[in-house]
C-alpha positions as CSV (number, residue, x, y, z in Angstrom):
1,X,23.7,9.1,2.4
2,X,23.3,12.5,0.9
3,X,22.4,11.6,-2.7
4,X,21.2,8.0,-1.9
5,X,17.5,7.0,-3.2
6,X,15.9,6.4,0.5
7,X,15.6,3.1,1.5
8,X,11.9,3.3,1.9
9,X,11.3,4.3,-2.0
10,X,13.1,1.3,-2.7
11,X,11.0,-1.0,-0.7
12,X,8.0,1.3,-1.8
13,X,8.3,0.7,-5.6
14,X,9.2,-2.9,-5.6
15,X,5.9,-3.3,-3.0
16,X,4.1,-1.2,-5.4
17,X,5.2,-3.3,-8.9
18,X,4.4,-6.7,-7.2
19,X,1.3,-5.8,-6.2
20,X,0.0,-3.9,-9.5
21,X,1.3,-7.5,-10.7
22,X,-0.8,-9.4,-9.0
23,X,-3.6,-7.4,-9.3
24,X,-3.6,-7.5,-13.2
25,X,-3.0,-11.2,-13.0
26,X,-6.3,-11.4,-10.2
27,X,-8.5,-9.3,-13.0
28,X,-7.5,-11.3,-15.4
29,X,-8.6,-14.3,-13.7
30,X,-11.8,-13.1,-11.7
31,X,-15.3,-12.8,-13.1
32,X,-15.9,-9.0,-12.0
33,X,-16.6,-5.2,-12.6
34,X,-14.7,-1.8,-12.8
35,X,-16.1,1.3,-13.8
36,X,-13.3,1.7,-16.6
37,X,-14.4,-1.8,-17.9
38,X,-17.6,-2.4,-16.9
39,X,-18.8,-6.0,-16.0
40,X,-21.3,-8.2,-15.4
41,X,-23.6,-6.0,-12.4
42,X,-23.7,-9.5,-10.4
43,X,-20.1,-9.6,-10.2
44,X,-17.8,-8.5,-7.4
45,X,-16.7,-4.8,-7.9
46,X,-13.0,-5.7,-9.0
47,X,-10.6,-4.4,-5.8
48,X,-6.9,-4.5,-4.9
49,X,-4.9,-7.7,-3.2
50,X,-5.0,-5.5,-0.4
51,X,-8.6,-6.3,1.0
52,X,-7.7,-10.0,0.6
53,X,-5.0,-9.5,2.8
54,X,-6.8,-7.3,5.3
55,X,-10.6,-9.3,4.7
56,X,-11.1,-12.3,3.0
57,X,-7.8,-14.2,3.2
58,X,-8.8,-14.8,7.4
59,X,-13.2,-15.2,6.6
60,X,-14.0,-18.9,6.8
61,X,-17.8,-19.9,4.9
62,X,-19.2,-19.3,8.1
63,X,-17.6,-16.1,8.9
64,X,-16.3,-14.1,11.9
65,X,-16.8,-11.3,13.9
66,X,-15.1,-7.5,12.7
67,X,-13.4,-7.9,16.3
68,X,-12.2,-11.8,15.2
69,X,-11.3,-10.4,11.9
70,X,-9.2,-7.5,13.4
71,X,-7.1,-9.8,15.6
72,X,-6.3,-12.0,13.1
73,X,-5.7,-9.9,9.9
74,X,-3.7,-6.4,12.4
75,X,-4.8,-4.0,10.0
76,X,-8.9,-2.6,9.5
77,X,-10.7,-3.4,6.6
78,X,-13.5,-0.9,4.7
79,X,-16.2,-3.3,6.0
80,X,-18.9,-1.3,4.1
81,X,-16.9,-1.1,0.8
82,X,-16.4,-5.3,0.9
83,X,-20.3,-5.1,1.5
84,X,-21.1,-2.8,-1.1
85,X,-18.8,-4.8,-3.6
86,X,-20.0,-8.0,-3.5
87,X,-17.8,-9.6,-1.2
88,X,-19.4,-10.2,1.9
89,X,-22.5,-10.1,4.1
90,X,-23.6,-8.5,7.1
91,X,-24.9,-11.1,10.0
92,X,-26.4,-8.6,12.6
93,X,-24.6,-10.5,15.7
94,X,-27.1,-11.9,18.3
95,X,-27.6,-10.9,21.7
96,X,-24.9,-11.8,24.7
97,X,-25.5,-13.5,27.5
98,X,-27.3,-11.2,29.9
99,X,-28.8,-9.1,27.1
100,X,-25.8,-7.1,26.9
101,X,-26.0,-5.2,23.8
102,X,-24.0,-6.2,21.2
103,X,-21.2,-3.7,19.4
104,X,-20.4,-2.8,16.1
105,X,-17.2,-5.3,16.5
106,X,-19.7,-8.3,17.0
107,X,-21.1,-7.6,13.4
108,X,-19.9,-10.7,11.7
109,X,-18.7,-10.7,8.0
110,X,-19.7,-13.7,6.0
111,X,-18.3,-14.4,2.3
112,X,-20.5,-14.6,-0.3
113,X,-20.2,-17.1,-3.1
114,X,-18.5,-14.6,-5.7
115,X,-16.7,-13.5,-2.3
116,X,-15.4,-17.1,-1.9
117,X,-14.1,-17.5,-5.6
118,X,-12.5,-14.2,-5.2
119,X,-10.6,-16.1,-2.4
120,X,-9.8,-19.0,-4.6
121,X,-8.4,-16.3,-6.9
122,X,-6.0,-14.5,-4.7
123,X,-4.6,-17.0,-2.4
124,X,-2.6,-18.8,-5.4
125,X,-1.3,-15.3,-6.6
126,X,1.4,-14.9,-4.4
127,X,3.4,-17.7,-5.4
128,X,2.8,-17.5,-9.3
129,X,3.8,-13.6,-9.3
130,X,7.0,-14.3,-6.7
131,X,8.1,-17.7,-9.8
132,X,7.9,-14.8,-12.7
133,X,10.0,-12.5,-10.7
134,X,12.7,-15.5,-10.4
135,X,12.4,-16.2,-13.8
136,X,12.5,-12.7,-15.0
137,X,15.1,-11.1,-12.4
138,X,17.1,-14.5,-11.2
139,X,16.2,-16.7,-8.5
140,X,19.4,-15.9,-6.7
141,X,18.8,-12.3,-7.0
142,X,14.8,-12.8,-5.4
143,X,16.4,-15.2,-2.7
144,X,18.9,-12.9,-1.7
145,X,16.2,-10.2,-1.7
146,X,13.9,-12.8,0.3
147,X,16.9,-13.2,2.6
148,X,17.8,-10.0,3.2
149,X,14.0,-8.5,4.4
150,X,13.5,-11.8,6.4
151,X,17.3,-10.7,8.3
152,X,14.9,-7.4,9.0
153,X,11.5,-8.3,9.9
154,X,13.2,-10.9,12.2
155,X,13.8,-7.9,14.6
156,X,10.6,-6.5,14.3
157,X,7.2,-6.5,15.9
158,X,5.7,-9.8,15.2
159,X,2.7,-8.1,15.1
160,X,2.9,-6.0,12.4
161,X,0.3,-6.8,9.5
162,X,1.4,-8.4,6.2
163,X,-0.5,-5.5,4.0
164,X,0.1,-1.9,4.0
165,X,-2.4,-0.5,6.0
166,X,-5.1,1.3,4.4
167,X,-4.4,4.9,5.1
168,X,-6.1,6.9,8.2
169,X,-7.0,10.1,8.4
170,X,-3.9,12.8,7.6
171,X,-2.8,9.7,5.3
172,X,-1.4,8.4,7.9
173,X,0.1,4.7,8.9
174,X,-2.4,3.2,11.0
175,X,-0.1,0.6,13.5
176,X,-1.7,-2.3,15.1
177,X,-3.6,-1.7,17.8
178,X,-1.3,-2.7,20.9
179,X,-4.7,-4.6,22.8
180,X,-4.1,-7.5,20.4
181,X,-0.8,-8.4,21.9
182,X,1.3,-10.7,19.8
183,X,-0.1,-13.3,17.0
184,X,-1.4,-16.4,18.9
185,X,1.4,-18.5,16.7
186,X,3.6,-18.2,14.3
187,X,2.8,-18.1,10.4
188,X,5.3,-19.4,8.9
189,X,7.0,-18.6,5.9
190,X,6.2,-14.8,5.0
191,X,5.1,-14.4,1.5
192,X,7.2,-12.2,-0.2
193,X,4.8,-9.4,-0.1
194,X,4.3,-9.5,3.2
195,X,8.2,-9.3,4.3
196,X,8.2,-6.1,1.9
197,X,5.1,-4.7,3.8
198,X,6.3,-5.7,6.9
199,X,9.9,-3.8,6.7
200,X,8.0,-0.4,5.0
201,X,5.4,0.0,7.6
202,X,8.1,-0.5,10.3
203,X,10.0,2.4,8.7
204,X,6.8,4.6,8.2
205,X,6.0,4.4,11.6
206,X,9.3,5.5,12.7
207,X,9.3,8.3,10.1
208,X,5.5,9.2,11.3
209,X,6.9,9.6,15.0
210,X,8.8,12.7,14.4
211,X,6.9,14.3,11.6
212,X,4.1,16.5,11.2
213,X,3.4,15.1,8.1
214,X,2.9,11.3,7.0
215,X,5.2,9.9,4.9
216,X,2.4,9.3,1.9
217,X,2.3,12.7,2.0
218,X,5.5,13.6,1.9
219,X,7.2,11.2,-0.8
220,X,4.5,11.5,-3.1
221,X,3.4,15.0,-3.4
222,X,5.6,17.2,-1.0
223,X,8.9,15.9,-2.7
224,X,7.8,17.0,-6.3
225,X,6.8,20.5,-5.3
226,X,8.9,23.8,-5.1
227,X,8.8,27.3,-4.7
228,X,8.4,27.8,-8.6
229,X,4.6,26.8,-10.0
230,X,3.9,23.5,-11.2
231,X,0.8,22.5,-13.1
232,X,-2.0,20.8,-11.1
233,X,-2.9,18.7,-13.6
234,X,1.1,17.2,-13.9
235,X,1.0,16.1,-10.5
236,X,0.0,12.4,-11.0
237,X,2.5,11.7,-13.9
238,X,5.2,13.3,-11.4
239,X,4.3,11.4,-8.0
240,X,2.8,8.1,-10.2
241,X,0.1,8.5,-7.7
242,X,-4.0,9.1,-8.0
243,X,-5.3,12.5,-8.7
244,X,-7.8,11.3,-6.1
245,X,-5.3,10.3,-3.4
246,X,-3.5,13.8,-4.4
247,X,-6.5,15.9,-3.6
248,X,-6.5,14.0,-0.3
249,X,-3.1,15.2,0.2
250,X,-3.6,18.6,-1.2
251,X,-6.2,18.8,1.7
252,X,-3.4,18.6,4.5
253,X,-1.3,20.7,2.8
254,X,-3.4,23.6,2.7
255,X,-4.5,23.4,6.5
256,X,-1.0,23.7,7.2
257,X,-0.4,26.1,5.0
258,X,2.3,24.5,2.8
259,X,1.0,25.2,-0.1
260,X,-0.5,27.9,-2.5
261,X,-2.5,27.3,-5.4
262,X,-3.4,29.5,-7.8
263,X,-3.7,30.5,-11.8
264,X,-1.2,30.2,-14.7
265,X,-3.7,31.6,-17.7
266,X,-6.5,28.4,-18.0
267,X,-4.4,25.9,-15.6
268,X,-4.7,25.3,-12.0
269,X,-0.9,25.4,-10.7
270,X,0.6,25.1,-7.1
271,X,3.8,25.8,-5.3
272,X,5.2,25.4,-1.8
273,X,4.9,28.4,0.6
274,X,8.6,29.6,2.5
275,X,6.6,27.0,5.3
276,X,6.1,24.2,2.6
277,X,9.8,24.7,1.9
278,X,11.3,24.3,5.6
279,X,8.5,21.0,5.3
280,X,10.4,19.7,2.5
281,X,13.4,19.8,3.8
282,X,12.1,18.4,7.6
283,X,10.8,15.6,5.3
284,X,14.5,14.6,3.9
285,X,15.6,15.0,7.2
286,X,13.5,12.7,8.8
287,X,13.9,10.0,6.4
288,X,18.1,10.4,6.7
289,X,17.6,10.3,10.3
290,X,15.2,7.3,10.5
291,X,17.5,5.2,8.0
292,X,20.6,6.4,10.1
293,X,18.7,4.8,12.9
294,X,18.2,1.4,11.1
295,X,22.3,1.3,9.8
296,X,22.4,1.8,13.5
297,X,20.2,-1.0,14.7
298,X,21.1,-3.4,11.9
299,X,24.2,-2.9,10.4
300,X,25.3,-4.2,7.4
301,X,21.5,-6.1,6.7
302,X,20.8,-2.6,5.8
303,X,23.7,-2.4,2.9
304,X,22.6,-6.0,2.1
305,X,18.8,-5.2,1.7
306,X,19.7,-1.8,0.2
307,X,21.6,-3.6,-2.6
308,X,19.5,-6.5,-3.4
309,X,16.5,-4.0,-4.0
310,X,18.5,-1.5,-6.0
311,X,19.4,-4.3,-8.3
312,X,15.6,-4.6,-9.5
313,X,14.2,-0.8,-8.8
314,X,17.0,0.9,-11.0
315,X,15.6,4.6,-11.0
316,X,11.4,3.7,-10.5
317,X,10.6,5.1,-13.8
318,X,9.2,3.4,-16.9
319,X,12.7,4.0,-18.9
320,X,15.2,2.9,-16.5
321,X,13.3,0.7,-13.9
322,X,13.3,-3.3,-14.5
323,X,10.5,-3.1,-12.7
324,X,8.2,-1.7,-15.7
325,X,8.8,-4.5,-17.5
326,X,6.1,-7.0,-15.7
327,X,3.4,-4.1,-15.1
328,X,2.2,-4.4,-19.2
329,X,-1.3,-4.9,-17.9
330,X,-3.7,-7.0,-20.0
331,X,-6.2,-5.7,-22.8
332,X,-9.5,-6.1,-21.1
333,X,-7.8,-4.8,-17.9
334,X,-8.7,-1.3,-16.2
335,X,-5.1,-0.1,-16.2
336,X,-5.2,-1.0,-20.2
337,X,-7.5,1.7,-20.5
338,X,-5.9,4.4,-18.4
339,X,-2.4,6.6,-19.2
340,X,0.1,4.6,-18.3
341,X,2.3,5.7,-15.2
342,X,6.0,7.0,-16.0
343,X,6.7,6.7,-12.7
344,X,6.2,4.1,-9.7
345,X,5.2,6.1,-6.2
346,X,7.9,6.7,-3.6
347,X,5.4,5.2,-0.9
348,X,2.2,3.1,-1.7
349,X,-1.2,5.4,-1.7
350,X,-3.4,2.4,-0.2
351,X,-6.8,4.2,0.3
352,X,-10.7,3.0,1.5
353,X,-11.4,3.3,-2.6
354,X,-10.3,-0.7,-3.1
355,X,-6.7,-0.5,-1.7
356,X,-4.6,-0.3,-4.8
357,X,-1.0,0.7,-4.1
358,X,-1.1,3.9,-6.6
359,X,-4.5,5.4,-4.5
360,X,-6.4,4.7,-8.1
C-alpha cells in the first residue's frame, strides 16, 4: 500500500467529477442566478446538487417540518441559505397541543414555485449524467463500478445519507444523528451518486475517529504543504479546492499550530511547522490504517472497487485523468468564467456556501 493513491481520493474525485457534471448540466437547464453570471434577481440563486439531496429532493408542495426533513434526508441542510436563495419558505409552525411552545425543528420548509422547478430539474439528472458516463467510459466498466460500491455499502449503516454532508465546524464529517434509528424502509436502487457518497462518508468517519484533524483538511491542504514555503496564492490550483474553503482550513491549522505563514518579497507564503510535519505524516497513517481496516473487513470487494475506480480516475489531473474530459462546463456557465482546475480535490469541500464539491 505504500505508494498506492488512497482509496478515498479515488472515490473522492470520481464523487467530485459526477457531481460538477451534473451541476453544469442543472445550470444549464434552470432559470437562475450566480454572482459570476448574474441572472434574472427573481430567479433561484443557482446552488449545488447537494441541497437537492439534503432539501428539496424529500419537500412535498405542502412542505414539512426541519425535524421531518432531517429524518428523512440524514444529513442538515443550510435552512437560511435555501431561504435566502429562493428555494423555500418559512411557515412559522403553530402551537402544540397544550400550548407547548413550538421549537426551531417544527419550523416547516415549504417550496416555492421556482423551488419546485428546481426540483423538476434535478431529479432527472442523475440518470442522464450516470447514461453519458456509460457511453463515454463503457457500460460494463460503470456496472462493474455500480457493482462493486453496492458489494460495500451493503455492509454499511443503512442510515448513512446519500450526499456528502455539508461540512461542520473543524470541517469535519457530520454522521447521522443516531436518534433517527434506521430508514423506515428501504430505497431501493441507490443512484450512483449516492453509493459513491455512501462508501466515502463511511471511510471519513472512520478516518475522523482517530485524527485530530478531519480528513477535508487533511487531503486537501495538509498533503500539499512542507517544510519549504509555498505561495499562498498557489494553494487552490494545488489542492483543486476554494480559496474560501482553504482559508477555513488555514483557520485550524493555525490554532494548532501546524502552520506558519509569512512573507516571500510581495507574496503571502506558508509552510508546515516540525508539528505540521509529524501531522502530515499522522494523516498518511491514518488513512493506511483505516484502508487496512477495510481490506480487513471486506476483502477482495476492496481490490475490486479499487480497480474499477482507478480505471476512470487515472491520476485526478486535467492531463492524465479521464475524468476531465466531461467537466468542459458550458459558455454561459459560472465555471466558464472561472480558471479552470488542474486538479480534482482529494476529498469533496461541501460547504454552507451552496454545497459544491470543490467548496467554490
Amino acid at each position: 500500500m505504500q505508494n498506492r493513491v488512497p482509496l478515498s481520493t479515488l472515490l473522492s474525485q470520481t464523487l467530485v467529477a459526477f457531481t460538477i457534471e451534473l451541476d453544469n448540466e442543472a445550470e444549464h437547464r434552470l432559470s437562475h442566478k450566480t454572482t459570476v453570471a448574474g441572472g434574472d434577481p427573481h430567479d433561484v440563486w443557482m446552488s449545488s446538487v447537494a441541497m437537492y439531496l439534503n432539501c428539496m429532493r424529500w419537500l412535498p408542495e405542502g412542505g414539512l417540518s426541519i425535524r421531518e426533513l432531517g429524518r428523512l434526508a440524514r444529513t442538515p441542510t443550510n435552512v437560511d441559505g435555501m431561504r435566502r436563495w429562493g428555494y423555500v419558505t418559512l411557515v412559522p409552525p403553530a402551537i402544540k397541543p397544550g400550548g407547548k411552545k413550538p421549537g426551531k425543528g417544527d419550523i416547516v420548509l415549504r417550496p416555492t414555485p421556482n423551488g419546485r422547478k428546481a426540483q423538476g430539474v434535478w431529479k432527472p439528472l442523475f440518470g442522464v449524467i450516470e447514461e453519458r458516463w456509460r457511453k463515454r467510459f463503457g457500460g460494463l466498466e460503470v456496472d462493474a463500478l455500480r457493482a462493486a460500491l453496492g458489494a460495500i455499502v451493503q455492509d454499511l449503516d443503512p442510515g448513512l445519507p446519500d450526499v456528502m454532508p455539508i461540512l461542520g465546524y473543524g470541517l469535519v464529517c457530520r454522521p447521522p444523528d443516531p436518534k433517527l434509528g434506521p430508514p423506515d424502509e428501504p430505497q431501493g436502487e441507490l443512484t450512483f451518486s449516492a453509493l459513491l457518497a455512501r462508501v466515502l462518508l463511511a471511510f471519513a468517519l472512520e478516518f475522523e475517529q482517530g485524527s485530530r484533524l478531519s480528513l477535508a483538511i487533511c487531503a486537501n491542504v495538509l498533503r500539499v504543504l512542507d517544510e519549504q514555503s509555498v505561495p499562498v496564492k498557489e494553494l487552490p490550483e494545488r489542492s483543486g479546492v476554494s480559496k474560501e474553503s482553504i482559508a477555513m482550513a488555514m483557520g485550524i491549522l493555525r490554532k494548532f499550530k501546524l502552520v506558519e505563514i509569512g512573507k516571500q518579497g510581495s507574496w503571502q507564503v506558508i509552510r508546515l511547522t516540525a508539528t505540521g510535519t509529524q501531522a502530515r505524516m499522522a494523516y498518511e497513517s491514518q488513512l493506511k490504517l483505516v484502508e487496512g481496516r477495510w481490506i480487513e473487513r471486506f476483502g477482495e470487494r476492496i481490490d475490486g472497487l479499487r480497480t474499477a475506480l482507478q480505471a476512470i480516475v487515472g491520476d485526478g489531473t486535467a492531463e492524465g485523468s479521464p475524468l476531465f474530459a466531461g467537466l468542459e462546463p458550458y459558455a454561459e456557465g459560472w465555471r466558464a468564467m472561472v480558471r479552470r482546475p488542474r486538479t480534482l480535490p482529494h476529498f469533496p469541500m461541501v460547504l454552507h456556501r451552496g454545497g459544491y464539491p470543490d467548496g467554490s
